[in-house]
C-alpha positions in Angstrom: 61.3 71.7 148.5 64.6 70.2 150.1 65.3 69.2 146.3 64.8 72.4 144.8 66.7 73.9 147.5 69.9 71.8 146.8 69.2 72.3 143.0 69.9 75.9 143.5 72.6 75.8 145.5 74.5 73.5 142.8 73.7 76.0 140.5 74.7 79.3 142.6 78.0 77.2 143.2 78.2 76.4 139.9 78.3 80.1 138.7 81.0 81.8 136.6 83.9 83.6 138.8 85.5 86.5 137.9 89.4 87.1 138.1 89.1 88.3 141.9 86.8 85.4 142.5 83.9 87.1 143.1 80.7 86.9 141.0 79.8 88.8 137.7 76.7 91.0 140.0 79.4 91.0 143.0 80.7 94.2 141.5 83.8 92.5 140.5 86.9 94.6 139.2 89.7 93.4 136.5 93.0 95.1 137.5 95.6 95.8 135.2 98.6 97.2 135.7 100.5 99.7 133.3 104.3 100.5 133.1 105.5 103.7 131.4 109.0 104.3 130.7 108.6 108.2 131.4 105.1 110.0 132.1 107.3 113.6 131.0 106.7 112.6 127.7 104.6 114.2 125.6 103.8 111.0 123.7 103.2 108.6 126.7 101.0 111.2 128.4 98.8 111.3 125.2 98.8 107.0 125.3 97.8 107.6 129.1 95.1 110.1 128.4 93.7 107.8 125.7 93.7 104.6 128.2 91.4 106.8 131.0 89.1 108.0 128.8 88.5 104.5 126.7 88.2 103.1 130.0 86.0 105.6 131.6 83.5 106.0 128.7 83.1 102.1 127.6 79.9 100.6 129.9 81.5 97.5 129.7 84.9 98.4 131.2 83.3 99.9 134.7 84.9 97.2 136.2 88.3 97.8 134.9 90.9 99.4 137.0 93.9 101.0 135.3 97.4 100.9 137.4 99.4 103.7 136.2 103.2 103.4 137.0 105.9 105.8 135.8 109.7 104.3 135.5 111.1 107.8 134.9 113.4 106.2 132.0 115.3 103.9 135.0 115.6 100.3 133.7 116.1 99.3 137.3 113.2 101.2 138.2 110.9 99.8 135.7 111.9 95.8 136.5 111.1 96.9 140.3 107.7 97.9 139.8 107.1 95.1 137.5 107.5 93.2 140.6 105.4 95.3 142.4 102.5 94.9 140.3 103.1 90.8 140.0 102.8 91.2 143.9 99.9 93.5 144.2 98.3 90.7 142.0 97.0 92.5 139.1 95.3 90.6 136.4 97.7 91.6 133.8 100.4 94.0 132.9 101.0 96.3 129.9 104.4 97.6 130.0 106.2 100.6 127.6 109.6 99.4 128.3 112.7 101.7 128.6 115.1 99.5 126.9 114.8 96.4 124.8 117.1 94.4 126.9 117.3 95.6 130.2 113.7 95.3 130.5 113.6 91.5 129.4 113.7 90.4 133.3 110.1 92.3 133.7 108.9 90.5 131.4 110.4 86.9 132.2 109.5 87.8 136.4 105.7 88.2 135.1 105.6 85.3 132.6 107.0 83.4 135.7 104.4 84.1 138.1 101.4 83.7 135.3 100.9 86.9 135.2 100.0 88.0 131.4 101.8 90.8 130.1 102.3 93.0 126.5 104.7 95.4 125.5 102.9 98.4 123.9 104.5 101.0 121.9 107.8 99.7 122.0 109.2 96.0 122.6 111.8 94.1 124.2 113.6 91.6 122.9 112.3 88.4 125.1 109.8 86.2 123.7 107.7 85.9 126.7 105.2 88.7 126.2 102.1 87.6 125.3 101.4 90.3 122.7 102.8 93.7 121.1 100.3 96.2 120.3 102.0 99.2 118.6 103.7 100.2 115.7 106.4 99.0 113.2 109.5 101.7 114.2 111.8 100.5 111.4 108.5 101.9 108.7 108.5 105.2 111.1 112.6 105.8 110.0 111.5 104.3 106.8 108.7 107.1 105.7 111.3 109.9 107.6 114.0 109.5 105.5 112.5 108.8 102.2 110.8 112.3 102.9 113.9 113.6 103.8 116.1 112.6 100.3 112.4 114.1 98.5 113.2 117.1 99.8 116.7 117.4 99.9 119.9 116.1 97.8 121.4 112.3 96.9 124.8 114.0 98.5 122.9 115.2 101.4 124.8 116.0 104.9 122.8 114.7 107.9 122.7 114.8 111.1 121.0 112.3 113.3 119.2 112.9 116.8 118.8 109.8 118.9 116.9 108.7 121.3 118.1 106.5 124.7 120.8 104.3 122.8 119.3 100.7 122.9 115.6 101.5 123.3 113.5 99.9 120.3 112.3 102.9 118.7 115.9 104.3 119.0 117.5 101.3 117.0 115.2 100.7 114.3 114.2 104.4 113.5 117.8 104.7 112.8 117.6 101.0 111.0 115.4 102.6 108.7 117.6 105.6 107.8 120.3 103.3 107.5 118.6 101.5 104.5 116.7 104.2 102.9 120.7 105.5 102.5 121.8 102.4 100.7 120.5 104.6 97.7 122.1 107.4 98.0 125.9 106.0 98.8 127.2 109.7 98.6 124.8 110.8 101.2 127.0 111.1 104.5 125.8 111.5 107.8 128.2 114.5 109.3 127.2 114.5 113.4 124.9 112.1 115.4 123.6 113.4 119.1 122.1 111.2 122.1 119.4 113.8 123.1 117.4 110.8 124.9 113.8 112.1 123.2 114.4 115.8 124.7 113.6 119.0 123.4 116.3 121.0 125.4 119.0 118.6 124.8 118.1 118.6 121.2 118.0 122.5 120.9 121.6 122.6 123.3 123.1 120.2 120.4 122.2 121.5 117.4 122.9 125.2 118.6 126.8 124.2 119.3 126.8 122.2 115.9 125.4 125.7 114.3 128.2 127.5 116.0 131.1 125.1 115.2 130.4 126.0 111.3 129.6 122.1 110.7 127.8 122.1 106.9 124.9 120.3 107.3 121.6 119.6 104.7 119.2 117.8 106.7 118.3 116.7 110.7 116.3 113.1 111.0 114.9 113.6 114.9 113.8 109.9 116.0 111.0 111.6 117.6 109.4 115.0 118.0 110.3 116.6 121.0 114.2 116.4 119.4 112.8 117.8 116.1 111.0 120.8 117.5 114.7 121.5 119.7 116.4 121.5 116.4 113.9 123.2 115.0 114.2 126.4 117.8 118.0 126.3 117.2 117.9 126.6 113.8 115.4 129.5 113.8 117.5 131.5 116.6 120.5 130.8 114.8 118.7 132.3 111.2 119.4 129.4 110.2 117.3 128.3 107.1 116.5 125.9 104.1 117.4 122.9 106.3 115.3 120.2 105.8 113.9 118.9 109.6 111.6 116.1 110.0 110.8 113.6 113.8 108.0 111.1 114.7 105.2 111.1 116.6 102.9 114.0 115.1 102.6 115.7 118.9 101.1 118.4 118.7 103.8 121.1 118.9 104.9 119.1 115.6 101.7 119.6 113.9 101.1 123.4 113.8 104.8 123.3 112.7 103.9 121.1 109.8 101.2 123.3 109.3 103.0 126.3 109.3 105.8 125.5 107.1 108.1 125.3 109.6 108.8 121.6 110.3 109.2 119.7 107.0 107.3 116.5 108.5 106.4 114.4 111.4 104.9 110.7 111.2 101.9 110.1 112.6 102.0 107.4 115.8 98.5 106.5 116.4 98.5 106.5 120.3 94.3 106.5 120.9 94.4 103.3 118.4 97.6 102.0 120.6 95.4 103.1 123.6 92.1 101.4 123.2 93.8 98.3 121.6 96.2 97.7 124.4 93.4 97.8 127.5 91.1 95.5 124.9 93.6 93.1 124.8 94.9 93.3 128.3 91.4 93.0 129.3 90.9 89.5 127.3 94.0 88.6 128.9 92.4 89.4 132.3 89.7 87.5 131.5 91.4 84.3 130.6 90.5 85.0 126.9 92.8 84.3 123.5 94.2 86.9 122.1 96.3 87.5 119.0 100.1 87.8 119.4 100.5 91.1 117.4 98.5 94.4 116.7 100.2 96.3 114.2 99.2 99.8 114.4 100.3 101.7 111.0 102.5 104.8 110.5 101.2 107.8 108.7 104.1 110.5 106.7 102.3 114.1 107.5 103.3 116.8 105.4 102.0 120.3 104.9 100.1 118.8 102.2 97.3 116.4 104.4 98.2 118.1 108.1 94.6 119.1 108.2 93.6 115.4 108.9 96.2 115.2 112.0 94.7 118.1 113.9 
């Protein structure tokens, strides 16, 4: 009996742990930590939706606890709570930075303290992240502005509304207008507004470009919320025939689409973002190898397939 006792208590001590140390039936939890950039946007509220309910309807992810953490677009901000979720000991990180640079000491301060984190929807430019699971924003400003010549002229007059100067979407949204025009070398673009991904800012800009009598063919929004702005100025202002297309297929953007209103959106897949980024901040959790990339595809919606978007 003394030998079958010991036996089992080699094998109890020999038992699997889980990430907080405690046993598989010990009720153990995975905690993971998740940085948003700005919770007012439309977009990152979807992603966030997404992430509770995969969580909260996969049996096997009862154990999983989400950290949600909102930067409200500060880079400072964002680094700081970086920290605090390194310090609060989380099992990993996924982080939707604000900015492709300022955010690289986030994700050097976690790759420090062996802490795994990935960038989701957009990326920074360090090479310490473990993973990116998102979308290719150079093939969203790709599929925008070939649209955008479809519809309108090779001499076409554009204006160009910008997100935050420097984030990732921001720079290669516009990278992908940029050579889509190397085709059409007598297109010009005639105004370009900072609107930082907002609606009101959007609509304020393109209602004193209406008034200064600017000629103007086409607006390329790197996102949705700044189409639908330019969209309600250019409809106050009578203004018609003016070809207006963003990113992201929010909502909003889709009835538009629908409608006839809005030219196009592309489609950002943010439950496919969602589920993949807790599966593989999960793994990461649980020690397990993971791939370094998950490329998510863009989708062009037009009045034409809008049905499948809604």
């Amino acid at each position: 009996m003394k030998k079958l006792g010991f036996l089992l208590l080699a094998v109890a001590l020999m038992l699997p742990l889980t990430a907080n140390g405690k046993g598989e039936s010990g009720g153990s939890t995975y905690k993971i930590g998740v940085s948003m950039f700005n919770l007012t946007s439309e977009y990152l509220t979807s992603l966030k939706t997404h992430m509770e309910k995969y969580v909260a309807e996969k049996p096997e992810y009862a154990s999983v606890k989400l950290v949600f953490l909102d930067a409200q677009s500060d880079p400072v901000k964002q680094n700081s709570q970086v920290d605090n979720l390194i310090t609060q000991k989380v099992n990993s990180i996924v982080m939707i930075p604000f900015d492709r640079e300022q955010q690289v000491p986030a994700v050097e301060a976690a790759a420090k303290a062996g802490v795994p984190l990935i960038e989701m929807c957009a990326s920074t430019v360090s090479d310490k992240k473990r993973s990116y699971v998102g979308s290719d924003d150079k093939q969203s400003g790709l599929m925008l502005a070939q649209e955008m010549f479809r519809n309108t002229k090779p001499d076409a007059k554009i204006i160009v509304l910008h997100g935050p100067t420097g984030q990732n979407a921001q720079v290669m949204r516009y990278a992908g207008l940029k050579e889509v025009m190397k085709n059409y070398p007598n297109a010009k673009i005639v105004a370009e507004k900072v609107c930082d991904w907002d609606r009101s800012r959007a609509l304020d800009a393109i209602q004193n470009i209406i008034q200064s009598g600017m000629e103007f063919d086409a607006i390329f929004s790197e996102n949705d919320e700044m189409a639908m702005g330019a969209l309600l100025a250019c409809e106050g202002a009578g203004v018609k025939g003016k070809f207006i297309g963003g990113v992201d297929a929010i909502p909003d953007a889709l009835l538009a689409v629908e409608a006839g209103r809005l030219n196009c959106t592309v489609f950002q897949n943010s439950a496919a973002q969602a589920r993949t980024a807790v599966d593989v901040a999960v793994k990461l959790a649980k020690g397990e190898s993971i791939d370094k990339l998950y490329d998510i595809p863009y989708e062009l919606v037009t009045k034409a397939n809008v049905a499948k978007y809604k």
